[in-house]
FISE-700082 format. One record per residue (C-alpha): residue number from 1; residue in three letters; y, x, z. Coordinates in nm, 4 decimals. Layout:
! FISE-700082
+-----+---------+----------+----------+----------+
: num : residuo :    north :     east :       up :
+-----+---------+----------+----------+----------+
: NUM :     ALA :        Y :        X :        Z :
...
+-----+---------+----------+----------+----------+
END
This chain:
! FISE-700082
+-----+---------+----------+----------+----------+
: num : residuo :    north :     east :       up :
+-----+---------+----------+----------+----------+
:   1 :     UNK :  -3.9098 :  -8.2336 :  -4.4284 :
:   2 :     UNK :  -4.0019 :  -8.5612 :  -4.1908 :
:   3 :     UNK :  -4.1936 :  -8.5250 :  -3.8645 :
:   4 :     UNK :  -4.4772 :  -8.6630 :  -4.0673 :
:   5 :     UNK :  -4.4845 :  -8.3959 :  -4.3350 :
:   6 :     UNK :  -4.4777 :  -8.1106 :  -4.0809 :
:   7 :     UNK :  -4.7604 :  -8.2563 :  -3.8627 :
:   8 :     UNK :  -4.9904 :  -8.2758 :  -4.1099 :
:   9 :     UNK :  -4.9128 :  -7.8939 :  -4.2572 :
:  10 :     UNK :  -4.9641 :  -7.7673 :  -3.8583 :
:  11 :     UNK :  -5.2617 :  -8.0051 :  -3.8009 :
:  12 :     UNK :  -5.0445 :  -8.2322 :  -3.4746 :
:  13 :     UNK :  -4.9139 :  -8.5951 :  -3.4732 :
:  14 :     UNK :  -4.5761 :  -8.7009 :  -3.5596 :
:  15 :     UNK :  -4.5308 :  -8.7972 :  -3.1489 :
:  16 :     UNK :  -4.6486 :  -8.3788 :  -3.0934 :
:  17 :     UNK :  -4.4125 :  -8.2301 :  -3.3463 :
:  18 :     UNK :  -4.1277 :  -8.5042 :  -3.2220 :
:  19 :     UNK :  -4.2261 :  -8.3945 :  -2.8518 :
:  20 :     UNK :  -4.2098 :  -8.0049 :  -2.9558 :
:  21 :     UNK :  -3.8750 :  -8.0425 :  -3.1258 :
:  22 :     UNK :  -3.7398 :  -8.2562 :  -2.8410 :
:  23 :     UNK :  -3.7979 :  -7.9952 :  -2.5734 :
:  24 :     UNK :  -4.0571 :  -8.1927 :  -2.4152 :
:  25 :     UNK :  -4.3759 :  -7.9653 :  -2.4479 :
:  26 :     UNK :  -4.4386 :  -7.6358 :  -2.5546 :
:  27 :     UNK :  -4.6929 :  -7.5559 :  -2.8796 :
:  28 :     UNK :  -4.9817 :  -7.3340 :  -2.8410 :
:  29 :     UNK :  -4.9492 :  -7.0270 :  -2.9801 :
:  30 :     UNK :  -5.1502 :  -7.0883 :  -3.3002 :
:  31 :     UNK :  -4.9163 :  -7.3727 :  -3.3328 :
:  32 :     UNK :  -4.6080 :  -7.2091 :  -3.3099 :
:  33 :     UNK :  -4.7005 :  -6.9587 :  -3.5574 :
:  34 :     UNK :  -4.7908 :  -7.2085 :  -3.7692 :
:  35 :     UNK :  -4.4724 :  -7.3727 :  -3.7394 :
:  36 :     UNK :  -4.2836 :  -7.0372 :  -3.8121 :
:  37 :     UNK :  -4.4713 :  -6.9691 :  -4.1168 :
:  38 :     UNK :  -4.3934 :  -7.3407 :  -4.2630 :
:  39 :     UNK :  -4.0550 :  -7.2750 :  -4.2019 :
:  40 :     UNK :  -4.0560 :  -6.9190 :  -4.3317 :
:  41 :     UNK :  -3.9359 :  -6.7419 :  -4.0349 :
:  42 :     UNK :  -4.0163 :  -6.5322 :  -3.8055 :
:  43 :     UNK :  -4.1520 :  -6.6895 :  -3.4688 :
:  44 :     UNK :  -3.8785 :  -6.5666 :  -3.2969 :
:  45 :     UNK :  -3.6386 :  -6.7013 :  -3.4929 :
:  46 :     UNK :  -3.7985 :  -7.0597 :  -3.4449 :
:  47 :     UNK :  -3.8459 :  -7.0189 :  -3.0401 :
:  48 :     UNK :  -3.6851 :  -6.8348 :  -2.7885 :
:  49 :     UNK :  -3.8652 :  -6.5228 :  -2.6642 :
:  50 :     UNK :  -3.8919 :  -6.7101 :  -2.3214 :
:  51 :     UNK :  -4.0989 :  -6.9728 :  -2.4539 :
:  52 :     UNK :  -4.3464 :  -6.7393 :  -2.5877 :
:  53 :     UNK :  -4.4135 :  -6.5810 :  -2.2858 :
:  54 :     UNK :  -4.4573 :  -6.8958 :  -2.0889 :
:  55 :     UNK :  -4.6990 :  -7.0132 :  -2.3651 :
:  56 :     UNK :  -4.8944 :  -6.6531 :  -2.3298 :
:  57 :     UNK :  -4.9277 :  -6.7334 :  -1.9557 :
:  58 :     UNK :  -5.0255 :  -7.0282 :  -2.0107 :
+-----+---------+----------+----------+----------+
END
């Protein structure tokens, strides 16, 4: 699946899903559950636990 395909089944641009895959900022919440589902895993499995709780305090 391109960058392309996945930004427009999350609702991002291609430069925000390249720039979340990259390292180079971290998705909302919504988003990275979004992002989990598309993928058919769990959110966990998709971003470390760290992550999330820097995006909860965020």
């Amino acid at each position: 699946m391109s960058q392309a395909e996945v930004a427009r089944s999350v609702g991002l641009s291609r430069q925000s899903v390249n720039a979340i895959e990259n390292g180079k900022c971290q998705p909302r919440l919504v988003v990275a559950y979004r992002l989990a589902r598309l993928f058919g895993r769990p959110i966990e499995h998709v971003f470390q636990l760290e992550e999330l709780d820097r995006l909860e305090l965020e």
